[in-house]
C-alpha positions in Angstrom: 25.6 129.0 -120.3 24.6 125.5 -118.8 23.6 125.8 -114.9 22.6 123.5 -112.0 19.0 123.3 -111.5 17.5 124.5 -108.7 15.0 122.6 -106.8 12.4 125.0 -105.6 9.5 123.5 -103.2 7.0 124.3 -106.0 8.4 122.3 -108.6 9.8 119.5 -106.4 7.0 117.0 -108.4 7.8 118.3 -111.8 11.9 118.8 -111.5 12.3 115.3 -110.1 14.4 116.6 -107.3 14.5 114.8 -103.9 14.1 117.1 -100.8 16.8 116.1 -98.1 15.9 117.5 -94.8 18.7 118.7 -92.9 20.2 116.7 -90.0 18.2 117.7 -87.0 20.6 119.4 -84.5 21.6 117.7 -81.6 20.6 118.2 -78.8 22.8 120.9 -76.2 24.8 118.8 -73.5 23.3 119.0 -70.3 26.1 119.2 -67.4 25.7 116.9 -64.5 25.6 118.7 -60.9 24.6 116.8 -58.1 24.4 117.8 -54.2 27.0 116.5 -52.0 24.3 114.6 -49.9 24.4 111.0 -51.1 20.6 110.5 -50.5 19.4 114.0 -52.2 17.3 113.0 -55.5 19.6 114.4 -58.3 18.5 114.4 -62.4 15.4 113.4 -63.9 14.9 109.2 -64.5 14.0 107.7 -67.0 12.7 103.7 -67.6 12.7 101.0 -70.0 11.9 98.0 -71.0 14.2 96.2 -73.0 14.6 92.8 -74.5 18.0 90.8 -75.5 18.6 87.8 -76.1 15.3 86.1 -75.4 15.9 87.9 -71.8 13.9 91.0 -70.4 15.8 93.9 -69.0 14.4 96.9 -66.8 16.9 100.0 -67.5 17.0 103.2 -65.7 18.6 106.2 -67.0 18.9 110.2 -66.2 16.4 112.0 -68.5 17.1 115.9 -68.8 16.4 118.8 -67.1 12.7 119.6 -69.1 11.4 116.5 -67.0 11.7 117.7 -64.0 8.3 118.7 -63.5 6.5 115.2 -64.8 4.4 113.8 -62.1 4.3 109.9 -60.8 4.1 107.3 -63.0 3.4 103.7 -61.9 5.2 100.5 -62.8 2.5 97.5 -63.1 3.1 94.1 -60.8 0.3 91.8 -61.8 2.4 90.8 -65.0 4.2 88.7 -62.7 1.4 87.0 -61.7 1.1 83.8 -63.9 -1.9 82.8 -65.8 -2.4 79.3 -63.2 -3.2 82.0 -60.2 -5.6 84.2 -61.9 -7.4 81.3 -63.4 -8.0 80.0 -59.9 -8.6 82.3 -57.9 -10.1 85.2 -60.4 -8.8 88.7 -61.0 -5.5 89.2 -58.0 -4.6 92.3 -58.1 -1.9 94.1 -57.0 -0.9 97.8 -56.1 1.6 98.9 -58.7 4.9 100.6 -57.9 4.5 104.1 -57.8 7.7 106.0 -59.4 8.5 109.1 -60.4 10.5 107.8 -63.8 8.9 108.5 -66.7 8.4 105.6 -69.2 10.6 105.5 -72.8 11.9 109.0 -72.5 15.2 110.2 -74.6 17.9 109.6 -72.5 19.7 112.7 -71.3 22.4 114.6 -73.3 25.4 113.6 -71.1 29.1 115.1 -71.4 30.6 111.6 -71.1 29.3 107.9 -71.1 28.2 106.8 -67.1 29.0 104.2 -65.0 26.7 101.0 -65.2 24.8 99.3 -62.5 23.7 95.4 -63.0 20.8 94.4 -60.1 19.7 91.0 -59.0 16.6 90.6 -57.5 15.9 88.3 -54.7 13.9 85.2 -54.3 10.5 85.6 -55.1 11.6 89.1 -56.3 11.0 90.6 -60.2 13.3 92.8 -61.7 11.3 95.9 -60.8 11.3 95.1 -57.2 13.7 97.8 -56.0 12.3 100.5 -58.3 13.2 103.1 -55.9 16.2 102.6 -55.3 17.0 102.0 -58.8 15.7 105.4 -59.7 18.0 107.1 -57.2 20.9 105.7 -58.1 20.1 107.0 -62.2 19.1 109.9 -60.5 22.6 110.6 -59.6 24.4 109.8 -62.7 24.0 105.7 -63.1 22.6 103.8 -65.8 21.2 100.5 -63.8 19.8 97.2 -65.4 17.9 94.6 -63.8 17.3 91.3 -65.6 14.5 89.0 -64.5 15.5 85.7 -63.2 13.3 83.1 -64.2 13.6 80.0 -61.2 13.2 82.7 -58.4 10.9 85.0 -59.6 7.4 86.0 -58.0 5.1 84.3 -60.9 7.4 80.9 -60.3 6.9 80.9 -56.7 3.3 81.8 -56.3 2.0 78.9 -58.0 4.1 76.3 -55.5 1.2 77.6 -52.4 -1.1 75.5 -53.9 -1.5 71.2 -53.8 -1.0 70.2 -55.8 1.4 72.9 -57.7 0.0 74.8 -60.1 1.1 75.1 -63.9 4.2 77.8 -63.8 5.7 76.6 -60.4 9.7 76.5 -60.4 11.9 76.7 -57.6 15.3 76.0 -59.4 16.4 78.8 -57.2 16.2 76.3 -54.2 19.4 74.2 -54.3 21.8 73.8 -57.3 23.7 76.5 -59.4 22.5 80.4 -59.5 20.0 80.5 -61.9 20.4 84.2 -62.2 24.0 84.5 -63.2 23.4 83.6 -66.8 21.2 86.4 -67.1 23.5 88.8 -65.3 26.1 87.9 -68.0 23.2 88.5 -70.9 23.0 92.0 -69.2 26.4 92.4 -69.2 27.1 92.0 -72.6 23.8 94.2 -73.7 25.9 96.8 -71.9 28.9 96.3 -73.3 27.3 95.5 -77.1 25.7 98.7 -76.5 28.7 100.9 -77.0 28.9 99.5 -80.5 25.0 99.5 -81.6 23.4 102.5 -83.5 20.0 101.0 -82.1 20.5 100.9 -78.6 19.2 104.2 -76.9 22.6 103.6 -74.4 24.7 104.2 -77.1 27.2 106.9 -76.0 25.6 106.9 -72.3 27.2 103.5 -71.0 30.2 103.0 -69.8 31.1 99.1 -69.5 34.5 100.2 -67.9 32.9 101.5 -65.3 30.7 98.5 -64.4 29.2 97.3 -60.9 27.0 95.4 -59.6 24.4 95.0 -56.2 21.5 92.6 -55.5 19.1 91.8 -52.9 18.8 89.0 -50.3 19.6 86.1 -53.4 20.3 88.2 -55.8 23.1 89.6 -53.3 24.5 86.1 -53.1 24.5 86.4 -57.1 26.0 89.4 -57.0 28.8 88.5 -54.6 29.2 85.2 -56.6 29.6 86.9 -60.3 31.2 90.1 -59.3 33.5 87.7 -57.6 34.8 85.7 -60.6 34.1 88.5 -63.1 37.0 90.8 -63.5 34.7 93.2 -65.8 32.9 94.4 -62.2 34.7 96.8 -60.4 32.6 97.2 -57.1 30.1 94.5 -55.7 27.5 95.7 -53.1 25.0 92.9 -51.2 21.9 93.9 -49.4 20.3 91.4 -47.3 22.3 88.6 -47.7 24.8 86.8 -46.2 26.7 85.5 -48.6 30.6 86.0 -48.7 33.7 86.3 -51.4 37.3 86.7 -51.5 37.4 89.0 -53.9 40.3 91.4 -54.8 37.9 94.1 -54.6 35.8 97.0 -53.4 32.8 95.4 -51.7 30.3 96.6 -49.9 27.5 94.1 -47.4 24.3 96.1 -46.3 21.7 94.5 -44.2 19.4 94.5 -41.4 20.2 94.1 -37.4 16.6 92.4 -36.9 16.7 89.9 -40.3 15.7 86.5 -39.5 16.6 85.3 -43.0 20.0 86.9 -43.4 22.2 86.8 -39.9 23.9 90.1 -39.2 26.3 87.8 -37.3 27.2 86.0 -40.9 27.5 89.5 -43.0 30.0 90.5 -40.0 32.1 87.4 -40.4 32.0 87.8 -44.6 33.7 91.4 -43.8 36.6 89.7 -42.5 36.7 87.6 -45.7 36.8 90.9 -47.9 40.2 92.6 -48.9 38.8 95.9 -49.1 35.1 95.7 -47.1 32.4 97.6 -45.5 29.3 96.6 -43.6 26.6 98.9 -43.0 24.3 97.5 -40.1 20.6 99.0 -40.5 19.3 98.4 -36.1 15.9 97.4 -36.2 15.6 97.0 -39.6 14.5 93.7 -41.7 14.5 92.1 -45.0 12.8 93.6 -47.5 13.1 97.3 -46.9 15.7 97.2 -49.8 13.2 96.6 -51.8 9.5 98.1 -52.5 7.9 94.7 -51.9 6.5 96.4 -48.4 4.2 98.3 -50.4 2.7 95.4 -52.4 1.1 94.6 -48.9 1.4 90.8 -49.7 0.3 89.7 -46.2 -2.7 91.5 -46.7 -3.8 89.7 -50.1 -2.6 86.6 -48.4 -5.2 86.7 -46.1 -8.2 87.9 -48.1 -7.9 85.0 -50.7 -4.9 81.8 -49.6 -5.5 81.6 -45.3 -8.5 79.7 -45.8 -8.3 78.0 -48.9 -7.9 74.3 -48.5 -5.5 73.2 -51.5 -3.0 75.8 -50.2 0.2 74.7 -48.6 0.2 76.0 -45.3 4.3 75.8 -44.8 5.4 77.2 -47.7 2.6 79.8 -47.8 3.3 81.0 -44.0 7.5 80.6 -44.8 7.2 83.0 -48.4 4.8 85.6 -46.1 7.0 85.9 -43.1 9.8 86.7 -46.0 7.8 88.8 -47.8 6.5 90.9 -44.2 10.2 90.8 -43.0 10.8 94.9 -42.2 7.2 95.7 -43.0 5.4 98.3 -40.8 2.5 96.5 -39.0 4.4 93.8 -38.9 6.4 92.0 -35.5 9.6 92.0 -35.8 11.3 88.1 -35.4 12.2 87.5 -31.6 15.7 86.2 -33.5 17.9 88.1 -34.3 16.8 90.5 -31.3 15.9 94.0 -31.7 13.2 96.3 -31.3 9.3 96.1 -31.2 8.9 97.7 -34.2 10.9 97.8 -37.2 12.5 101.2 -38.7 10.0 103.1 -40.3 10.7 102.2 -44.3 11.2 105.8 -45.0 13.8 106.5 -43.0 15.4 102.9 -43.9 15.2 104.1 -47.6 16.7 107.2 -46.9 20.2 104.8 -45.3 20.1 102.8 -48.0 20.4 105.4 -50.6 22.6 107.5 -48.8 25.3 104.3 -48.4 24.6 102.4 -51.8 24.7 105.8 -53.9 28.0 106.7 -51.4 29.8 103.3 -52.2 29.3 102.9 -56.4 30.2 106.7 -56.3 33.9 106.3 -54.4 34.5 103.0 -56.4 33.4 103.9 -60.2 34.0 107.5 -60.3 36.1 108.2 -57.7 33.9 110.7 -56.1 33.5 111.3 -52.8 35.5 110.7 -49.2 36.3 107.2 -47.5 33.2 105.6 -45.6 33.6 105.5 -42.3 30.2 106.6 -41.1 27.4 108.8 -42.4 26.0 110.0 -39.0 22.8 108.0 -39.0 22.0 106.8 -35.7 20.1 103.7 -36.9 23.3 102.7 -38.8 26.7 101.2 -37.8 29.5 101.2 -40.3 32.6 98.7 -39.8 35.7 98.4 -42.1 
């Protein structure tokens, strides 16, 4: 009687049978439960890497539950300072970003795909510049991607001190079209390709439906300019900036009572421009505590190795460092626009931003939540 042969692991050589290992099981679906407090820390973040298109993408994305315990990480800054600076002025170093996403985790098992987050950083920004906040928002059930924006970036603007410029300087930022909307589309369609891609990690954890997108000081002007035109955003939330749209939209403007380099008075007159709009006014507060940049201490390294160097532009230099100080403790605050002689401890301005950001993107893409009207902060005003 003729029978199937049997492939036993001893005679796998001999038989000529191939050994198929199973499909590994996947992994068990871990729920999503967050606290009702806006600003409470929720899941485990991850961090990427990525590149597309010739452009480079920082991802954030909730990690599962066995990460919990990992300890900080840090996210490197000196890559963004170009070759020209280094060469002339020898090794520049700069504090990394200390974070408590872990770098090229698995993403989490998720029930259902989240909403997506596009950021745009600021003028003389990078794409990890708002790290923290960035990892909040994955925290609590977001998958956020920032793209780099060459033409406004830190490594294009630090070479433009010197006289004359050094190799690398670009300012296309200053006057002309956004240079960063291009790559806010590229980011776009990564997400959106990503549903369809058996490569991309996101596959299964993005939702492009659900799509928003925030920025900082410039990159708030971008993303009130995009989200704007771009009917694929649903929700567009500015920081710092006082840039202003018409759109037919849920938008939200965040920025400091004591920012010399975005007027509080502008942000309240682009409320009255928005159909559905909030403004959430941070007293005593600058420009660049929506950001981590505070921590880089870049007034500090300015003075140990630019102040007294005698090929450095001294306008530009002292503009870029009262930008970069803005909000800073240590730090005066500008006499205009008035407010207090300190600015908000960058703690407790952290703690307002998350609370409002991760409030705003969770009303408008999931539908989570109750109206803003105001969280009970008393270094915040809220108006409608």
């Amino acid at each position: 009687m003729n029978r199937a042969p049997v492939c036993l692991s001893i005679l796998w050589m001999v038989s000529g049978c191939t050994f198929v290992p199973p499909e590994p099981e996947p992994a068990p679906i871990e729920p999503i439960n967050l606290s009702e407090n806006a600003e409470d820390f929720g899941m485990p973040v991850g961090i990427r890497t990525v590149t597309f298109e010739e452009q480079t993408f920082e991802v954030w994305y909730p990690l599962s539950e066995e990460f919990e315990q990992v300890g900080a990480a840090s996210i490197p800054v000196d890559e963004f300072i170009p070759q020209s600076v280094t060469d002339l002025l020898g090794d520049v170093s700069l504090a990394p970003i200390v974070s408590n996403a872990v770098r090229d985790a698995p993403p989490r098992p998720i029930p259902e795909p989240l909403p997506v987050l596009l950021f745009s950083h600021g003028f003389g920004g990078f794409r990890t510049q708002s790290n923290s906040l960035c990892t909040h928002l994955a925290s609590r059930g977001f998958i956020v991607v920032a793209p780099d924006h060459p033409g406004r970036m830190l490594g294009d603007v630090l070479p433009c001190v010197f006289e004359p410029a050094l190799e690398g300087c670009d300012l296309a930022a200053i006057g002309g079209s956004d240079v960063a909307i291009d790559d806010l589309l590229a980011a776009r369609r990564y997400v959106q390709g990503s549903v369809d891609d058996p490569d991309s990690f996101l596959r299964g954890m993005a939702n492009p439906e659900a799509l928003g997108i925030f920025g900082h000081s410039a990159g708030g002007g971008s993303a009130m300019e995009l989200g704007g035109l771009d009917p694929s955003f649903r929700a567009i939330l500015s920081m710092a900036a006082g840039a202003s749209t018409g759109a037919n939209k849920p938008t939200a403007i965040i920025g400091g009572a004591c920012d010399a380099f975005a007027d509080p008075a502008a942000m309240g007159e682009s409320l009255e421009q928005l159909t559905d709009g909030l403004w959430v006014n941070l007293l005593d507060s600058g420009h660049m505590p929506f950001s981590d940049i505070c921590a880089l201490d870049l007034g500090g390294l300015a003075d140990d190795v630019l102040m007294d160097r005698p090929d450095v532009n001294p306008t530009f230099l002292n503009q870029l460092l009262a930008l970069a100080t803005s909000g800073c403790p240590g730090y005066e605050p500008s006499p205009e626009p008035i407010c207090g002689d300190e600015y908000l401890g960058i703690e407790e301005a952290h703690l307002i931003i998350r609370h409002y950001t991760t409030r705003f993107f969770d009303l408008t893409l999931r539908d989570r939540g109750v109206p803003i009207v105001d969280g009970g902060f008393e270094k915040a005003e809220v108006f409608r």
